[in-house]
mmCIF file as Biopython writes it, N, C-alpha, C and O atoms, coordinates in Angstrom:
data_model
#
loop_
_atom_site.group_PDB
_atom_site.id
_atom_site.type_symbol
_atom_site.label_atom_id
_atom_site.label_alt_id
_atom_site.label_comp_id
_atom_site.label_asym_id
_atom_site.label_entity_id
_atom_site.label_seq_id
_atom_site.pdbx_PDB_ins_code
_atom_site.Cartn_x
_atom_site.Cartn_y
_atom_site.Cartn_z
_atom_site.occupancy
_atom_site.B_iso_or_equiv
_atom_site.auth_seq_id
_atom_site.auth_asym_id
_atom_site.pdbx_PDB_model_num
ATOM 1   N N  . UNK A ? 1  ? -2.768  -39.902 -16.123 1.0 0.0 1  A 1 
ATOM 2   C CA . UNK A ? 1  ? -3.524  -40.018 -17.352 1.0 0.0 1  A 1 
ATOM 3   C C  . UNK A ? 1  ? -4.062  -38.645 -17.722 1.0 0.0 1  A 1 
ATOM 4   O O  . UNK A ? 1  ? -4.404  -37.865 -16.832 1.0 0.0 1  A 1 
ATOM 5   N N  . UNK A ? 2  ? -4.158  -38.287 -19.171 1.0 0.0 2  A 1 
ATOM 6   C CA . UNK A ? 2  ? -4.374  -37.120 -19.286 1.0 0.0 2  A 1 
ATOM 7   C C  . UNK A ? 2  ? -5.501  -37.095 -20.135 1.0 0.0 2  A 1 
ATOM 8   O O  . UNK A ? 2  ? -5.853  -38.129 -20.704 1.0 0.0 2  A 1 
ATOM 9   N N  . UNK A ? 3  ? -6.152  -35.954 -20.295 1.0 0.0 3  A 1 
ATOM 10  C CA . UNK A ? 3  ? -7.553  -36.222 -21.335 1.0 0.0 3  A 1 
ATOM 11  C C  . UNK A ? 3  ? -7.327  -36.120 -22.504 1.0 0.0 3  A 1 
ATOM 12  O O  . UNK A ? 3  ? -8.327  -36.028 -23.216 1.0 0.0 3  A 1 
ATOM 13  N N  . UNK A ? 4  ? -5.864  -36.091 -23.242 1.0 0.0 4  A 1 
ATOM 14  C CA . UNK A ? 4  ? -5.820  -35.986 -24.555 1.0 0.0 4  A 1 
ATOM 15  C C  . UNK A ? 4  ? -6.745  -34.974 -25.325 1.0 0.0 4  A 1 
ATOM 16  O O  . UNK A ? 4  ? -7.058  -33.851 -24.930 1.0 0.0 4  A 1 
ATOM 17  N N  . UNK A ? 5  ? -7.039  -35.444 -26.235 1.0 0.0 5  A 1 
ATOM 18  C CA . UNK A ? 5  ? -8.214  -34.417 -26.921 1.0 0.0 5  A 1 
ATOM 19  C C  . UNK A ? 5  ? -9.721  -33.860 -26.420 1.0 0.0 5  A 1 
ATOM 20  O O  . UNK A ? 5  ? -10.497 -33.104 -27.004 1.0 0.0 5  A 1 
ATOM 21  N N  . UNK A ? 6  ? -9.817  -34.411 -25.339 1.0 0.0 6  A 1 
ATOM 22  C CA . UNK A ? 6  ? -11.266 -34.073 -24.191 1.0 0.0 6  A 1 
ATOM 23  C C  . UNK A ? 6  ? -10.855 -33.196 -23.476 1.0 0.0 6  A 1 
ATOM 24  O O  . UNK A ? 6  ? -11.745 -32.636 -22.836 1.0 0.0 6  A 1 
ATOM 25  N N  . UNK A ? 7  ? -9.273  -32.629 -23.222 1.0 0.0 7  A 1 
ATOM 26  C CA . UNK A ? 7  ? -9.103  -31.247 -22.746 1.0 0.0 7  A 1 
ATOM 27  C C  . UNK A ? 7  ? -10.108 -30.396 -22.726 1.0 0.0 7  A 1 
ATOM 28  O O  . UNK A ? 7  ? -10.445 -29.822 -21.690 1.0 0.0 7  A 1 
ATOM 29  N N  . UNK A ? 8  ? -10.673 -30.228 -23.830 1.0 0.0 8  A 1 
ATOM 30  C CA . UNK A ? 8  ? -11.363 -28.426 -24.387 1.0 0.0 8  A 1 
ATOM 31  C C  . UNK A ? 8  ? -12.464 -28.986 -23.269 1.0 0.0 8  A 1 
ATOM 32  O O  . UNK A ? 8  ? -12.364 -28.525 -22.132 1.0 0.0 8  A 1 
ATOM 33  N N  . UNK A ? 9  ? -13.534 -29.983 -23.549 1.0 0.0 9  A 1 
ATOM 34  C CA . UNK A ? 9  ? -14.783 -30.594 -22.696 1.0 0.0 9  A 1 
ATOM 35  C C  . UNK A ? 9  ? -14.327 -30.451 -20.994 1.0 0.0 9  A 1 
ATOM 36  O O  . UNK A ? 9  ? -14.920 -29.787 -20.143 1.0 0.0 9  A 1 
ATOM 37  N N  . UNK A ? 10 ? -13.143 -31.256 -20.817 1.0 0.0 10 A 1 
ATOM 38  C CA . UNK A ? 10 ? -12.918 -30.877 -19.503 1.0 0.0 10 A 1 
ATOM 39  C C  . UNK A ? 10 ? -12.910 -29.798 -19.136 1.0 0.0 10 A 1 
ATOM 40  O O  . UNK A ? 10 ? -13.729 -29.628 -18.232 1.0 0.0 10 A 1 
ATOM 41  N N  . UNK A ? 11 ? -12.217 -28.708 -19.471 1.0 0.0 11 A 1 
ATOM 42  C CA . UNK A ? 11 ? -11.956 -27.142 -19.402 1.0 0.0 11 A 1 
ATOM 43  C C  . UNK A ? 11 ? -13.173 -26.631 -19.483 1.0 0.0 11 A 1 
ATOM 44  O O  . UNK A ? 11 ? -13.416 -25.866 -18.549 1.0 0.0 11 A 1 
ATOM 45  N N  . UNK A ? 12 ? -13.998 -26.761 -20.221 1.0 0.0 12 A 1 
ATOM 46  C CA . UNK A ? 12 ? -15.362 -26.611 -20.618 1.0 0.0 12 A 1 
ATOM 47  C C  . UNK A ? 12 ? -16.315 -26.550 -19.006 1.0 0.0 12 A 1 
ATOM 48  O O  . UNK A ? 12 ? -16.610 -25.551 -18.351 1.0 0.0 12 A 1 
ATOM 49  N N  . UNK A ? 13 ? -16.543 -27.624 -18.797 1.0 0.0 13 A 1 
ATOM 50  C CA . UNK A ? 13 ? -17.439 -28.257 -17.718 1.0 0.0 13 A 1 
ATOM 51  C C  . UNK A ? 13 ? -16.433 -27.649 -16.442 1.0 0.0 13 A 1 
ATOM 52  O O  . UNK A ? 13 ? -17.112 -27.635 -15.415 1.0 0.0 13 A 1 
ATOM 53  N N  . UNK A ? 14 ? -15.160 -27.191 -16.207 1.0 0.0 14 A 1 
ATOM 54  C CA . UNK A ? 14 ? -14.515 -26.975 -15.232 1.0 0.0 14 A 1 
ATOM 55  C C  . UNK A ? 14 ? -14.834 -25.014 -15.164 1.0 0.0 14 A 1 
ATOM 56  O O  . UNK A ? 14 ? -14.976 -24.507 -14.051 1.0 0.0 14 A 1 
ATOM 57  N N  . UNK A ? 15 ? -14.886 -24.383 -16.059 1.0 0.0 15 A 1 
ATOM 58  C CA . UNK A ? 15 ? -15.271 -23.194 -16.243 1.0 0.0 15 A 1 
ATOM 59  C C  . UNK A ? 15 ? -16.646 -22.808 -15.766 1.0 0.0 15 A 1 
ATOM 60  O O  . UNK A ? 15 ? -16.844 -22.088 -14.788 1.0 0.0 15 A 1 
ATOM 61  N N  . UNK A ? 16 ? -17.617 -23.356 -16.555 1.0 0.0 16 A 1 
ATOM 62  C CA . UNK A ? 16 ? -18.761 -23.494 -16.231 1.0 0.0 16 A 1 
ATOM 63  C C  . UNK A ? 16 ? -19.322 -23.771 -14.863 1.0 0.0 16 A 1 
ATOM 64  O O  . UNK A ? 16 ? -20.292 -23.170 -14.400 1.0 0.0 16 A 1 
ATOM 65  N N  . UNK A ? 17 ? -18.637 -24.740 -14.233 1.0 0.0 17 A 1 
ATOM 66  C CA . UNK A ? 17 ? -18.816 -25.288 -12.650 1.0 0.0 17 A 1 
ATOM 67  C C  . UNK A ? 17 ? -18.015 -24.243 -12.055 1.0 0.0 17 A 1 
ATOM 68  O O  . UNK A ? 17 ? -18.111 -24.664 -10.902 1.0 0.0 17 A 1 
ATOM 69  N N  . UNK A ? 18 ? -17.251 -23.139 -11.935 1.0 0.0 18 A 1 
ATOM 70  C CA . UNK A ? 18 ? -16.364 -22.163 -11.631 1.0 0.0 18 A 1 
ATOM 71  C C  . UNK A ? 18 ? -17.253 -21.154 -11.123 1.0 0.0 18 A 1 
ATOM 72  O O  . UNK A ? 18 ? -17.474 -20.649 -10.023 1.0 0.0 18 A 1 
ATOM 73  N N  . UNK A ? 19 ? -17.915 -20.966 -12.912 1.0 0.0 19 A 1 
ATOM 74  C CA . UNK A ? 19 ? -18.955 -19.727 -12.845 1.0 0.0 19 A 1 
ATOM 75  C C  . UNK A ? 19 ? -19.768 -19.622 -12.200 1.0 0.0 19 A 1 
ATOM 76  O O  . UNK A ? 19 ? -20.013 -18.590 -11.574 1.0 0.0 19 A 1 
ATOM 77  N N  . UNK A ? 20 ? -20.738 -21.148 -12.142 1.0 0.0 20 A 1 
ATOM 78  C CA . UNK A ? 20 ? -22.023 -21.199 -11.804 1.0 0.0 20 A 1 
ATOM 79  C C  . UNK A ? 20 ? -21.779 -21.008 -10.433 1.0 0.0 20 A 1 
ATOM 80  O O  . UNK A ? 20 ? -22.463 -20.121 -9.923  1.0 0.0 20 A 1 
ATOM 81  N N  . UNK A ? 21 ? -20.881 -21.680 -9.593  1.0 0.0 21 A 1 
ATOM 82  C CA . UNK A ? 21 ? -20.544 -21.556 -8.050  1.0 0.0 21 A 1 
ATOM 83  C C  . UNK A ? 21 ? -19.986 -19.943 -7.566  1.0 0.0 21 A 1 
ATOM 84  O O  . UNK A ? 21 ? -20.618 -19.031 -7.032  1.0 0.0 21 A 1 
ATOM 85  N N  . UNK A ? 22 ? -19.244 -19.982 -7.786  1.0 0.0 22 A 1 
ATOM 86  C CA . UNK A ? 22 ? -18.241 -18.492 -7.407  1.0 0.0 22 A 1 
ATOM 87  C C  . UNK A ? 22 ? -18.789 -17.583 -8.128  1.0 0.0 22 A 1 
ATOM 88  O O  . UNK A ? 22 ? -19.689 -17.208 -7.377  1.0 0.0 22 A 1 
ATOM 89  N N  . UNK A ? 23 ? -18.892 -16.820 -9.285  1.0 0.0 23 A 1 
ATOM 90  C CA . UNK A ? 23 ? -19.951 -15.730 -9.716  1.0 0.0 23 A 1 
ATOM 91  C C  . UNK A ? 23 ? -21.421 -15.980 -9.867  1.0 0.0 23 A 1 
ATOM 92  O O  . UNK A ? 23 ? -22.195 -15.036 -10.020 1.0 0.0 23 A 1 
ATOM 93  N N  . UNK A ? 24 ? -21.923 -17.518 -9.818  1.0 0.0 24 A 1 
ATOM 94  C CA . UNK A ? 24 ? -23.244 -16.942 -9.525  1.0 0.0 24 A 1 
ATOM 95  C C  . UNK A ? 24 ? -24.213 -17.639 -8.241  1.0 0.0 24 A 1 
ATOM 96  O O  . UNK A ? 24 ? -25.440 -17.729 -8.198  1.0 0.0 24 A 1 
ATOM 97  N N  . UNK A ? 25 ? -23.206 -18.082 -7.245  1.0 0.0 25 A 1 
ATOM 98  C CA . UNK A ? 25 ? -23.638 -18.070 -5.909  1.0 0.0 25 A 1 
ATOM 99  C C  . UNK A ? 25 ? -24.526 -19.242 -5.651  1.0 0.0 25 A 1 
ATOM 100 O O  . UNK A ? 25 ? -25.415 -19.261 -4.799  1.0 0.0 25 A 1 
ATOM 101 N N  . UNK A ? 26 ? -24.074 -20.637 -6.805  1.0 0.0 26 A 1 
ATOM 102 C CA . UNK A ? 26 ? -24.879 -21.604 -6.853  1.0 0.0 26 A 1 
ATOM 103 C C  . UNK A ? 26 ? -24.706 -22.123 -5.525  1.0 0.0 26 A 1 
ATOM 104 O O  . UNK A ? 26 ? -24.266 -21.403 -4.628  1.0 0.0 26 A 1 
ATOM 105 N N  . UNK A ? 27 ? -25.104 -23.634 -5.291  1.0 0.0 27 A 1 
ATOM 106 C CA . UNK A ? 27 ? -24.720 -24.687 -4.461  1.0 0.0 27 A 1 
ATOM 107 C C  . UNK A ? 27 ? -23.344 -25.102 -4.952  1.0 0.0 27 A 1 
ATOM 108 O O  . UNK A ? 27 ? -22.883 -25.183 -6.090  1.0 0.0 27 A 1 
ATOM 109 N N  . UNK A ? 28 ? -22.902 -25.304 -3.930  1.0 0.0 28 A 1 
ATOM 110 C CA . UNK A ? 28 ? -21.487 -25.923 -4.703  1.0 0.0 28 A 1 
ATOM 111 C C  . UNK A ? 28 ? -22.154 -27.363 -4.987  1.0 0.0 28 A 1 
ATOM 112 O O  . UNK A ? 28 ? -22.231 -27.829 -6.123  1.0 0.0 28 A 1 
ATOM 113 N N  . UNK A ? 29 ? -22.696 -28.110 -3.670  1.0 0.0 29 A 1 
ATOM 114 C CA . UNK A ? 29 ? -22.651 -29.640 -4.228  1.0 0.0 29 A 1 
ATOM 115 C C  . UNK A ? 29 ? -23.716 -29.987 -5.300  1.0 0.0 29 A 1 
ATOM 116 O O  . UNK A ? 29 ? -23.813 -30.970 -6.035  1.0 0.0 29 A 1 
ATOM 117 N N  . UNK A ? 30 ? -24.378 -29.033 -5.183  1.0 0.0 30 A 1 
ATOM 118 C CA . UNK A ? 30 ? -25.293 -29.304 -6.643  1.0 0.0 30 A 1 
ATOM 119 C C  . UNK A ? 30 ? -24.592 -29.063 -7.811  1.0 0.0 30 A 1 
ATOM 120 O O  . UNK A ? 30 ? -24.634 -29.870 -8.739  1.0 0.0 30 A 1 
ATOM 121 N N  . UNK A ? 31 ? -23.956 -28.048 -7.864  1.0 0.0 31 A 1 
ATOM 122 C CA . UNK A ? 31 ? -23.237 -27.873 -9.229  1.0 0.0 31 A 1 
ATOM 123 C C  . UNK A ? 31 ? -22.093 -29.188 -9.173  1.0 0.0 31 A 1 
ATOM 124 O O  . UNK A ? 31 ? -21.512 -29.380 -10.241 1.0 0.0 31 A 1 
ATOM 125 N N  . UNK A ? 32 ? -21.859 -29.767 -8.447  1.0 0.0 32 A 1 
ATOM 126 C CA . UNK A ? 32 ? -20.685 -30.598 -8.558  1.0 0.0 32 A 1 
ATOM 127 C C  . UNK A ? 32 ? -21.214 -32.050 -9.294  1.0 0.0 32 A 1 
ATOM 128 O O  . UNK A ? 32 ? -20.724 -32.664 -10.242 1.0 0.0 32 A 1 
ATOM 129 N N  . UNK A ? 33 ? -22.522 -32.363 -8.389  1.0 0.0 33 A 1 
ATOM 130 C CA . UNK A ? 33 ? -23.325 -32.908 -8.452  1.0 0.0 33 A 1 
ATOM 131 C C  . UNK A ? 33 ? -23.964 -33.417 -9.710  1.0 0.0 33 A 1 
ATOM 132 O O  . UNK A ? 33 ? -23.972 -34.629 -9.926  1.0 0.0 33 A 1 
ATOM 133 N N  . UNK A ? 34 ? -24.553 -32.487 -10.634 1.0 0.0 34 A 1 
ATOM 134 C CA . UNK A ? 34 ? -24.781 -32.043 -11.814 1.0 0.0 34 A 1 
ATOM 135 C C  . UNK A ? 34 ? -23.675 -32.430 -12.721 1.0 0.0 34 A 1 
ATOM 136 O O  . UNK A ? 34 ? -23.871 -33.415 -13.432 1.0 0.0 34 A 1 
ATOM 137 N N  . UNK A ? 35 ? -22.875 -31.988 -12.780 1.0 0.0 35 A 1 
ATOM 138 C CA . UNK A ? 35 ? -21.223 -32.202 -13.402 1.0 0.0 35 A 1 
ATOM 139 C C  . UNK A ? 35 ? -20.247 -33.301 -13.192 1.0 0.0 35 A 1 
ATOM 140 O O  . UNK A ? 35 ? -19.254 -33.522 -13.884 1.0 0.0 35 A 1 
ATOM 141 N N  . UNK A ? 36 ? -20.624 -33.917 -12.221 1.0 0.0 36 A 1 
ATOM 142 C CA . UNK A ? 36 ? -19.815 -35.324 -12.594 1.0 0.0 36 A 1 
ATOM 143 C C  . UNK A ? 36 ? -19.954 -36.277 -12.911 1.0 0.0 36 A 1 
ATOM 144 O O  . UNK A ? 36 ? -19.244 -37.251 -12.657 1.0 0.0 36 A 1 
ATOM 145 N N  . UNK A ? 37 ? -21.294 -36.213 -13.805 1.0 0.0 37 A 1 
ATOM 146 C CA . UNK A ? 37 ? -22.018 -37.499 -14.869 1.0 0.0 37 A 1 
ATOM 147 C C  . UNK A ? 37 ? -20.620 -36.867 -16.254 1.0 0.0 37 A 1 
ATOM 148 O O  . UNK A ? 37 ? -19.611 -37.342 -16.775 1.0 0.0 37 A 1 
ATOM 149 N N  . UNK A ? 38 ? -21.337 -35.689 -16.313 1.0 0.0 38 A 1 
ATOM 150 C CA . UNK A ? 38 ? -20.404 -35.176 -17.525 1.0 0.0 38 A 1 
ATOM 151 C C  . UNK A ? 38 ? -18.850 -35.610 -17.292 1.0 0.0 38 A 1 
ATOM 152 O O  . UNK A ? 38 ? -18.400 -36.505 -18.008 1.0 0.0 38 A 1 
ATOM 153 N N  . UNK A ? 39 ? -17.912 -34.921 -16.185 1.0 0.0 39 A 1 
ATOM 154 C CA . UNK A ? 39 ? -16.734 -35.325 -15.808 1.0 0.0 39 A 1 
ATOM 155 C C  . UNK A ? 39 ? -16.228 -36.873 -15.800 1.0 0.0 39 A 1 
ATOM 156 O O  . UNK A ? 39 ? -15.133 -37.224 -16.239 1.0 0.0 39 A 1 
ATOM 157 N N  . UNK A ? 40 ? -17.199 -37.743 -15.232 1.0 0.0 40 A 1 
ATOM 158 C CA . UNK A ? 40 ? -16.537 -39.223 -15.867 1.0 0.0 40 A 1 
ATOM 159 C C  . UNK A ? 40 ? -16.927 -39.530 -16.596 1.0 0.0 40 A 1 
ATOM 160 O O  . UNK A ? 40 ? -16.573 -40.704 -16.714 1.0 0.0 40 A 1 
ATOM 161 N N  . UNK A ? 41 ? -17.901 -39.110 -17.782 1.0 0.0 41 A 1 
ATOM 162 C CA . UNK A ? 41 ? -17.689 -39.678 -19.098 1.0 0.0 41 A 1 
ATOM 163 C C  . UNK A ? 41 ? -16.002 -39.005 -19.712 1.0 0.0 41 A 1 
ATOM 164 O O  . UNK A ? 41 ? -14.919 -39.589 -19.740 1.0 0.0 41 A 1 
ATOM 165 N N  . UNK A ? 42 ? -16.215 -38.156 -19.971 1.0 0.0 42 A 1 
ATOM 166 C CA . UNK A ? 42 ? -14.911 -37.657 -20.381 1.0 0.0 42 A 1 
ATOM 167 C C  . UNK A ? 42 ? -13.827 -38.464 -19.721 1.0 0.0 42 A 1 
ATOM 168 O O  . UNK A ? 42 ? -13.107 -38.869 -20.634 1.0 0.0 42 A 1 
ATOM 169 N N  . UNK A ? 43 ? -13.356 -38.901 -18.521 1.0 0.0 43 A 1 
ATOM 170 C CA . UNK A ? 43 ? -12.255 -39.626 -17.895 1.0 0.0 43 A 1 
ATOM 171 C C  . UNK A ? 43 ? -12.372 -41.090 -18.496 1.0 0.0 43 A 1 
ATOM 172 O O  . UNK A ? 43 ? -11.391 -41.754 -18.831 1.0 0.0 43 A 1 
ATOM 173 N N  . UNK A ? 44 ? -14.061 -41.633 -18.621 1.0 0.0 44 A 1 
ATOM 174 C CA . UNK A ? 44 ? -14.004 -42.786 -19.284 1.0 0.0 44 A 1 
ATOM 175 C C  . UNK A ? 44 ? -13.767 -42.964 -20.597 1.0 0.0 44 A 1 
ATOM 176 O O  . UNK A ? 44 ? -13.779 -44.117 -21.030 1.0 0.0 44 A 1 
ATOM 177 N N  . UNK A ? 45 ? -13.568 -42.114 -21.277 1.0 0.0 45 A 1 
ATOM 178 C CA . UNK A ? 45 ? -13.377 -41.918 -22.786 1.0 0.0 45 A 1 
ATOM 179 C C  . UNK A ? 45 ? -11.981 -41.873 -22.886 1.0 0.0 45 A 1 
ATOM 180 O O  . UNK A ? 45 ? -11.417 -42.676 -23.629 1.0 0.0 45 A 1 
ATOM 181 N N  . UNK A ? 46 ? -11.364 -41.080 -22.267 1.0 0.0 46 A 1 
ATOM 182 C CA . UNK A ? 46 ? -9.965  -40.693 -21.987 1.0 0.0 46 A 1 
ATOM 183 C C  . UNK A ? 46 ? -9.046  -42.380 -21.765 1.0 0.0 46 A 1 
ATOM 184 O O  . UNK A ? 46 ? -8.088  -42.679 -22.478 1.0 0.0 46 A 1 
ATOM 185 N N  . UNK A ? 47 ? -9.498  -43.140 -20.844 1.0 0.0 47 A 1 
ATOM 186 C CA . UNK A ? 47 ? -9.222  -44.228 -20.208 1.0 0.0 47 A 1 
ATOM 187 C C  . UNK A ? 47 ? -9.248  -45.172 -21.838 1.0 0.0 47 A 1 
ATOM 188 O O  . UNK A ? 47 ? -8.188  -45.267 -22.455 1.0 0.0 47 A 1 
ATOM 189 N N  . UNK A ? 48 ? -10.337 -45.716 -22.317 1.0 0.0 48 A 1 
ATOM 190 C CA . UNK A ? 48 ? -10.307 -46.111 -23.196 1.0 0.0 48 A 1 
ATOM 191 C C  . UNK A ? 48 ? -9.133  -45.486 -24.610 1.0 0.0 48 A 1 
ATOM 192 O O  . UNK A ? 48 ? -8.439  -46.163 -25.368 1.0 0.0 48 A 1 
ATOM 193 N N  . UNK A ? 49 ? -9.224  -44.641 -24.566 1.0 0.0 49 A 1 
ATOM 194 C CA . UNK A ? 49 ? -8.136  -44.069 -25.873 1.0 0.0 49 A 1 
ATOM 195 C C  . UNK A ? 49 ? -6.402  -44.236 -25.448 1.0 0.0 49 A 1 
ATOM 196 O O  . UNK A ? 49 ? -5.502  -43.872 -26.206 1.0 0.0 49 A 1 
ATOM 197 N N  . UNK A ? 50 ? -6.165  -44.887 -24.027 1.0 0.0 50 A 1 
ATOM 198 C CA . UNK A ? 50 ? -4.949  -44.410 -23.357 1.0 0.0 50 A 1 
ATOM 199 C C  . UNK A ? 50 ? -4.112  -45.122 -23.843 1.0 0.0 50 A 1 
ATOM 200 O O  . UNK A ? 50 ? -4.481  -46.046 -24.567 1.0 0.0 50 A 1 
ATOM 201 N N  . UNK A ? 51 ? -2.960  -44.938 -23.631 1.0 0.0 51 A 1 
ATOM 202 C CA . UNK A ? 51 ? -2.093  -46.140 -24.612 1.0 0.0 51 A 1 
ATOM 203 C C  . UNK A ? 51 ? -1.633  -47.402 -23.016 1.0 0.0 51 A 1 
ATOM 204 O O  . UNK A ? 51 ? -1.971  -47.351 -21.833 1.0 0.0 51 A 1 
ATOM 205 N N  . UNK A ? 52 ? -0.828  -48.305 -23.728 1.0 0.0 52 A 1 
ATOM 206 C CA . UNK A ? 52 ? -0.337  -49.004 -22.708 1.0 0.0 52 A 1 
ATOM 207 C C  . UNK A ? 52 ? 0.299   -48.514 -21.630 1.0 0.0 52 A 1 
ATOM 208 O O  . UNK A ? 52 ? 0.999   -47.526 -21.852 1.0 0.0 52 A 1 
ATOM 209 N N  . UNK A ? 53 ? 0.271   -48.810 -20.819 1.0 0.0 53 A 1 
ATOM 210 C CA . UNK A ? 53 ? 1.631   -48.050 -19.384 1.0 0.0 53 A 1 
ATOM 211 C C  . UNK A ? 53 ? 3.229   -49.230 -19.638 1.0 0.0 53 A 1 
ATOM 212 O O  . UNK A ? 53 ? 3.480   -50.399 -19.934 1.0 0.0 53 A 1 
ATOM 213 N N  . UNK A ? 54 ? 3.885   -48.049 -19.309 1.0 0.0 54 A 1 
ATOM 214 C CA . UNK A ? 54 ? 5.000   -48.521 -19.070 1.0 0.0 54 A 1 
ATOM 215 C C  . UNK A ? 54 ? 5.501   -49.792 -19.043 1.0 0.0 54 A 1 
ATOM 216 O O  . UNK A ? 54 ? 4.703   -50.647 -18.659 1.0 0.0 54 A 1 
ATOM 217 N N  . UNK A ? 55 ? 6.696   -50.191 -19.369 1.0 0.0 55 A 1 
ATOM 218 C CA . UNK A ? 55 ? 7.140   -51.642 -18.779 1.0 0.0 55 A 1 
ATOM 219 C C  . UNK A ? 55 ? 7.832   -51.053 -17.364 1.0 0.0 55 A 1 
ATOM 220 O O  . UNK A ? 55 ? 8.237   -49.925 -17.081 1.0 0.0 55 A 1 
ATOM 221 N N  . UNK A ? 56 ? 7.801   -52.055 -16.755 1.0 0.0 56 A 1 
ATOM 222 C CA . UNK A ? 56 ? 8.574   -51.769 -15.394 1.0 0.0 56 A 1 
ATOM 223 C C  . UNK A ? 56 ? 9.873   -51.703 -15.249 1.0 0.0 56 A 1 
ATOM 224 O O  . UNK A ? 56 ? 10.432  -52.798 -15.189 1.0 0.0 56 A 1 
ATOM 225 N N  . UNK A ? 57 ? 10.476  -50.855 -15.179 1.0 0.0 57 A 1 
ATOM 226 C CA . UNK A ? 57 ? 12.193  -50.646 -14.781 1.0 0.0 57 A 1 
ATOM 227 C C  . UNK A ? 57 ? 12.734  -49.666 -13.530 1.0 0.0 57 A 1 
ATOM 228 O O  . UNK A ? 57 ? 12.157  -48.926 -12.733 1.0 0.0 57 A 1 
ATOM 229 N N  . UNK A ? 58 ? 14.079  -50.020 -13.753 1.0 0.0 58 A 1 
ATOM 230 C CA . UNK A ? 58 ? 14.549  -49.842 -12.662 1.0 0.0 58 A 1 
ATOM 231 C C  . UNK A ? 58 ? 15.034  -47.885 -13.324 1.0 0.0 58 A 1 
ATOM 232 O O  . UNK A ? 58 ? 15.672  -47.480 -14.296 1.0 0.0 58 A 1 
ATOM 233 N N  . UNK A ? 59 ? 14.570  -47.433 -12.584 1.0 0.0 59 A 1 
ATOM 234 C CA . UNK A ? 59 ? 15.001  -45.368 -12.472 1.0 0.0 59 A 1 
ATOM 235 C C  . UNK A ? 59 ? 14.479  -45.772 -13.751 1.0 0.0 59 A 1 
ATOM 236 O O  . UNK A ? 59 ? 13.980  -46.841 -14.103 1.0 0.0 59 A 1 
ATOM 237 N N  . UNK A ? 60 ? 14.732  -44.512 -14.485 1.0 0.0 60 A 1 
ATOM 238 C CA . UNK A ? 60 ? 13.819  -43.785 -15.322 1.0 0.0 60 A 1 
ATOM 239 C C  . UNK A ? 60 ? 13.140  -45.247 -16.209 1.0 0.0 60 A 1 
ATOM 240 O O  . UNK A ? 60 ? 13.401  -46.448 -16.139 1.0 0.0 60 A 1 
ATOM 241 N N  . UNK A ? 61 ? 12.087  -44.374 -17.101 1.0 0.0 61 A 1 
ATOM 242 C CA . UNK A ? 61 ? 11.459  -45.033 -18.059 1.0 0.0 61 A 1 
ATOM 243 C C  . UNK A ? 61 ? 12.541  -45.199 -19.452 1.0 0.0 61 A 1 
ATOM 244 O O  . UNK A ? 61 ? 13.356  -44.434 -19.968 1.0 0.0 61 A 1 
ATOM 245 N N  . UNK A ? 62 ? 12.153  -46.398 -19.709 1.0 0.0 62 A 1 
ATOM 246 C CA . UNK A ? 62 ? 13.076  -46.382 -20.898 1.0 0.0 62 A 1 
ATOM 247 C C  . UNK A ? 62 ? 12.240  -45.522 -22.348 1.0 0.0 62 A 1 
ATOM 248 O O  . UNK A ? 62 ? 11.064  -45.270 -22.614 1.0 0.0 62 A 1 
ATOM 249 N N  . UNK A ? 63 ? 13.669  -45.253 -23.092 1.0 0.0 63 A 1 
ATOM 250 C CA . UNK A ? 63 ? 12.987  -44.549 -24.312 1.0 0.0 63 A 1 
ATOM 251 C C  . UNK A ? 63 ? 13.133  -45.787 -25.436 1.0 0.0 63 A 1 
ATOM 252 O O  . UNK A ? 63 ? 14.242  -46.299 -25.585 1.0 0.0 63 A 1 
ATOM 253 N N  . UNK A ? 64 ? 11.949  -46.274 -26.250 1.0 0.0 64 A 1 
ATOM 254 C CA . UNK A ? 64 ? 11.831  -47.431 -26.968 1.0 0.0 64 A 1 
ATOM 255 C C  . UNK A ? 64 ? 12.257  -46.679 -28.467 1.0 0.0 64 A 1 
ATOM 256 O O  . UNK A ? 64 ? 12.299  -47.344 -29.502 1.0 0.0 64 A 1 
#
């Protein structure tokens, strides 16, 4: 599943949690901590907008 248009937000919050840890010597689990209220809203938003999955077949997916 992909974030569709919540890319930029994901990228966003994934940069930011980058910075704050590795250049500025945070906690990691606090910064993680902090950030994954934000991170599953975005996945739950994502989830809701997703389209149906697949029908089940045999080797590849069919093209409809």
């Amino acid at each position: 599943m992909g974030t569709r248009d919540l890319g930029g937000k994901f990228n966003q919050i994934y940069t930011d949690s980058f910075e704050r840890i590795v250049l500025g010597g945070e906690d990691v689990h606090g910064v993680l901590a902090e950030e994954a209220t934000a991170l599953k809203a975005i996945i739950d938003q994502a989830r809701r907008h997703a389209g149906r999955p697949d029908k089940p077949s045999d080797g590849a997916c069919p093209v409809d």
